[in-house]
C-alpha positions in Angstrom: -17.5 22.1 3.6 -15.0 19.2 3.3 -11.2 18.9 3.4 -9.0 16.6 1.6 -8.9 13.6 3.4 -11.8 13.4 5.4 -14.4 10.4 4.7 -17.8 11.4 3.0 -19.5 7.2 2.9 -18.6 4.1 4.1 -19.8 0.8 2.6 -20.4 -2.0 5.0 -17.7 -3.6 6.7 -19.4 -6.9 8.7 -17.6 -9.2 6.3 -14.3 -7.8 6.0 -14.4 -6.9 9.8 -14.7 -11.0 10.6 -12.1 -12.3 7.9 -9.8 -9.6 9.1 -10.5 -10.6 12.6 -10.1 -14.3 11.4 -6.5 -13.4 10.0 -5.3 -11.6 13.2 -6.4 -14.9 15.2 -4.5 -17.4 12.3 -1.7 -14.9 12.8 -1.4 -15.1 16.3 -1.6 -19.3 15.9 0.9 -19.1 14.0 3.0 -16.8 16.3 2.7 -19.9 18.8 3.6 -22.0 16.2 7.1 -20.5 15.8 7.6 -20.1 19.4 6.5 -24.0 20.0 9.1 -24.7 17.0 12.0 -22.4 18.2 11.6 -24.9 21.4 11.6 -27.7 19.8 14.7 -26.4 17.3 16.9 -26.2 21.3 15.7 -29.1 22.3 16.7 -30.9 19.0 20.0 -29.6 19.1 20.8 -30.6 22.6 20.0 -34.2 21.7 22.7 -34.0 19.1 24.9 -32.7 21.4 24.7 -35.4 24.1 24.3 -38.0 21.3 27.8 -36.6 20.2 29.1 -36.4 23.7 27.8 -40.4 24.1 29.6 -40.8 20.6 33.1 -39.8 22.1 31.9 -41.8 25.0 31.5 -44.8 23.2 34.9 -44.4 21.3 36.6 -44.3 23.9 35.1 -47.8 25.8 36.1 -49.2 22.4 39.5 -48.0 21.8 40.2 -49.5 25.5 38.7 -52.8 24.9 41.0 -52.9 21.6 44.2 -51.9 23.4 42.9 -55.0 26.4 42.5 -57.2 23.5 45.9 -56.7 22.1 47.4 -57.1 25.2 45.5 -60.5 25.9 46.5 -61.4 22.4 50.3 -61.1 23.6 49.9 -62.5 26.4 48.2 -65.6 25.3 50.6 -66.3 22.3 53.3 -66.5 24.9 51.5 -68.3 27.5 51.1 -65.9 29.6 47.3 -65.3 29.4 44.0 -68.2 29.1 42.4 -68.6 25.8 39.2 -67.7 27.9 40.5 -64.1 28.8 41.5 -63.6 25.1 37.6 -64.7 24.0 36.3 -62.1 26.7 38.6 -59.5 25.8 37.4 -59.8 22.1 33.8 -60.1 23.0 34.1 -56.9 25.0 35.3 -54.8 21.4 32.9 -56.8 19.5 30.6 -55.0 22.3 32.1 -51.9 22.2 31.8 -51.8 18.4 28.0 -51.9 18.4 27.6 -50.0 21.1 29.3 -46.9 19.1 27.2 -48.1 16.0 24.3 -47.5 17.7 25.6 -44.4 19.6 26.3 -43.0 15.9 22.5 -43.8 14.4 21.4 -42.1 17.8 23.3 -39.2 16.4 22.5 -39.0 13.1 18.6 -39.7 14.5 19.6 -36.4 16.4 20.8 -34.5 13.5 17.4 -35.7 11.3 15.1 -34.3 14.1 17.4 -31.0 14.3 16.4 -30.7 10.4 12.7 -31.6 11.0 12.7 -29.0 13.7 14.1 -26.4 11.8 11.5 -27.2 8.8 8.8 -26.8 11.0 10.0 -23.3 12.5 10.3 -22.4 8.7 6.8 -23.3 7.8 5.7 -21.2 11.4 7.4 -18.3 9.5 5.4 -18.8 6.6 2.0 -19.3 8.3 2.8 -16.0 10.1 3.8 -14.3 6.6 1.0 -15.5 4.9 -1.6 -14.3 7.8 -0.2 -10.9 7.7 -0.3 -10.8 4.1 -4.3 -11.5 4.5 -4.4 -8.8 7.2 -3.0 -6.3 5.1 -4.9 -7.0 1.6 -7.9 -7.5 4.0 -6.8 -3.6 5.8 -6.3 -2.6 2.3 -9.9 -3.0 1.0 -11.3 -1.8 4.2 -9.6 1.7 3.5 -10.7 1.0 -0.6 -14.4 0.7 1.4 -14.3 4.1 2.6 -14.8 7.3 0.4 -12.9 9.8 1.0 -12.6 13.6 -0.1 -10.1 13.5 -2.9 -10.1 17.8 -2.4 -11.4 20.8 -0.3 -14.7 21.9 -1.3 -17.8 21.5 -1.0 -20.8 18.6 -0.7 -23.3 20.3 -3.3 -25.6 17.8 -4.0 -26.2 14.2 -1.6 -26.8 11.5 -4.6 -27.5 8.2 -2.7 -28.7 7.8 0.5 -27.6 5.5 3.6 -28.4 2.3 3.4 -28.5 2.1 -0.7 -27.4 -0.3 -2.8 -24.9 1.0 -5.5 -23.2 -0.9 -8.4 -20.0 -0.7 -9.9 -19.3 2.7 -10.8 -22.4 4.3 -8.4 -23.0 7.8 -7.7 -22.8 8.7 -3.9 -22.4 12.8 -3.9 -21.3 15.5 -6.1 -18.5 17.4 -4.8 -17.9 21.1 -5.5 -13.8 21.9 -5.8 -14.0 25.3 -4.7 -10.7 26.1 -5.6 -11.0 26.0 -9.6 -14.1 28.6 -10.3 -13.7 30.0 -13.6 -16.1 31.9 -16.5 -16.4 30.3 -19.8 -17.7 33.1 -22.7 -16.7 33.2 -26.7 -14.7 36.0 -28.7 -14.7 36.2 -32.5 -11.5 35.1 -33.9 -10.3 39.3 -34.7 -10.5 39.7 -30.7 -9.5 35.8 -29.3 -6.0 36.0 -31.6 -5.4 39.0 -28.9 -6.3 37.5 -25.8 -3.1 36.6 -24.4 -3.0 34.2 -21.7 -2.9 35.7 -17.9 -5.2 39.0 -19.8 -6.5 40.6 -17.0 -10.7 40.0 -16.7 -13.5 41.5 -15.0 -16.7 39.5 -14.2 -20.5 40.5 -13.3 -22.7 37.9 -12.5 -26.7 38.7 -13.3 -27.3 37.9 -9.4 -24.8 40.0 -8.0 -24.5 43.1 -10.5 -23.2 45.0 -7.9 -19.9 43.5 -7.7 -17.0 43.2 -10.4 -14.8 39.8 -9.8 -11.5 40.2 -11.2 -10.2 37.4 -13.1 -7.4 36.0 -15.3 -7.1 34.3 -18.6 -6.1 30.7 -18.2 -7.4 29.2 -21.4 -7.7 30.2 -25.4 -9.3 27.6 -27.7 -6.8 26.7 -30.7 -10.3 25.8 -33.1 -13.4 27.2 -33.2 -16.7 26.3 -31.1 -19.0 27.5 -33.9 -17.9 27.4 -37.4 -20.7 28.5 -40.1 -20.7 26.0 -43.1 -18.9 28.9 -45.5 -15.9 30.7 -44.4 -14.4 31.6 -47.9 -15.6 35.1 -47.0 -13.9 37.4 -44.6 -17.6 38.4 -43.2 -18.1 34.8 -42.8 -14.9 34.1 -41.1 -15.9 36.9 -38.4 -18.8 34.4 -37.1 -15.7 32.1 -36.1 -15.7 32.0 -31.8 -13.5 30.6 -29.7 -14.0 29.3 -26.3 -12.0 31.5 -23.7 -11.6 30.5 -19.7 -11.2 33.2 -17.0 -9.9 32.2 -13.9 -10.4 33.3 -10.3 -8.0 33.6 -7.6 -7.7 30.8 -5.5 -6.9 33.6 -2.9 -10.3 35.5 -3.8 -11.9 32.3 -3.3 -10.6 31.3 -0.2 -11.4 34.5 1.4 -15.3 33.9 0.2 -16.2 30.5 0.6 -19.4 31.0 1.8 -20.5 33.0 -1.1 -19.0 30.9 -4.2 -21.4 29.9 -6.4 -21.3 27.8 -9.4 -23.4 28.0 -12.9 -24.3 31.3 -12.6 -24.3 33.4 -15.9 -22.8 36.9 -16.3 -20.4 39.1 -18.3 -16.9 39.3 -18.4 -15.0 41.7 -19.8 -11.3 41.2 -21.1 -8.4 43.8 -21.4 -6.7 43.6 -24.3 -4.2 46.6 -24.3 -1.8 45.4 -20.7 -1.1 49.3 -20.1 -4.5 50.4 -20.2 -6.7 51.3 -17.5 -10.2 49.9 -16.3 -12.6 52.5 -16.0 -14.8 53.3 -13.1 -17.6 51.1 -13.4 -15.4 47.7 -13.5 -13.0 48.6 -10.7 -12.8 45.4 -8.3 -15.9 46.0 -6.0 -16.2 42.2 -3.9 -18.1 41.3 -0.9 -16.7 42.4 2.0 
């Protein structure tokens, strides 16, 4: 016996073992890789912010040197000042002028590396997405690689053994659902158009004559199974039979599991009248 759920075969799994084992190491790479870039992303960002600082730095040096240079420029229109001092003092802006250029590409330089940074953690992210991805489509056909039991029941009949090669489509057991047992026989069409559905049914079966199975009608063909090649007669309609299902109790079932059989022929008899009574010989005898 089996239960829902629980694995019956197993294909080989050496292949998909490794790539899934080759994805959880890519994965883990790329973990560092986002760790590495969130680094580098800090350090980025602190070289913009001293590259700033230096910025406000170098505006400053230059705003002095421009109020010196007006002053000298005063000063040396009223005589006050050397021409030489006034030269100096304009050198020392001209000075100060590249110095905050070059402070100002040091920045933007600063703000370009942020970005690069930042595009890097992004593609960590994705290396990390995309391995996990691969780990789960990998996981995914592992689980496809193992059959499992769709259903209670039970394994009747092993079809290929282990090691086998199957193809597409392959036969590996034959599963008994021990829960749907029913009896298939055929009424004439007077007696099927009074067979209602849920008609209470007792079945013998030839290797167990000794007990009477109660049943239930679950099923009433709509056309007939056998239809002779004239039925303009109403003798001839008569040899019209319909299929009819009886069902057994899941209960009854459960409580016997260890005795259901399947295939076995017998006899079932249907009640057609609801209030009537079964007589003695078809009262519900069942294994104890």
């Amino acid at each position: 016996f089996v239960t829902a759920g629980q694995p019956l075969a197993k294909m080989r799994l050496e292949t998909l073992e490794a790539q899934r084992d080759e994805a959880l190491a890519m994965r883990q790479q790329a973990e560092h890789s986002v760790t590495a870039a969130q680094a580098q992303v800090a350090l980025r960002e602190a070289d913009v912010t001293a590259a700033l600082a230096l910025v406000g730095q170098r505006e400053s040096e230059l705003d002095a040197a421009q109020r010196r240079l007006t002053r000298s420029s005063t000063l040396s229109s009223e005589g006050a000042a050397s021409i030489q001092e006034l030269d100096d003092d304009r050198a020392r802006v001209r000075g100060a002028q590249a110095t905050l250029a070059a402070s100002k590409a040091q920045a933007a330089a600063a703000r370009a590396a942020v970005e690069a940074a930042r595009a890097q953690f992004v593609g960590a992210q994705s290396s990390v997405s995309a391995a996990t991805a691969s780990i789960s489509r990998i996981e995914a056909d592992i689980r496809d690689s193992e059959l499992r039991s769709p259903r209670d029941g039970r394994v009747q009949v092993r079809v290929a053994q282990p090691g086998e090669v199957l193809g597409a489509g392959g036969r590996v057991l034959n599963l008994l659902d021990l829960s749907d047992v029913y009896i298939t026989f055929f009424l004439p069409e007077t007696v099927a158009g009074r067979v209602a559905l849920g008609s209470e049914v007792r079945i013998i079966l030839d290797a167990a004559p000794e007990y009477v199975i109660p049943a239930t009608v679950s099923f009433v063909a709509s056309a007939a199974q056998f239809t002779p090649k004239t039925v303009e007669t109403a003798s001839e309609r008569q040899k019209l039979m319909f299929r009819v299902r009886a069902q057994i109790s899941q209960e009854l079932l459960r409580e016997h599991l260890n005795q259901v059989k399947t295939g076995l022929p017998g006899v079932a008899w249907v009640k057609l009248d609801a209030k009537a009574e079964w007589p003695q010989n078809l009262s519900v005898r069942v294994p104890e």
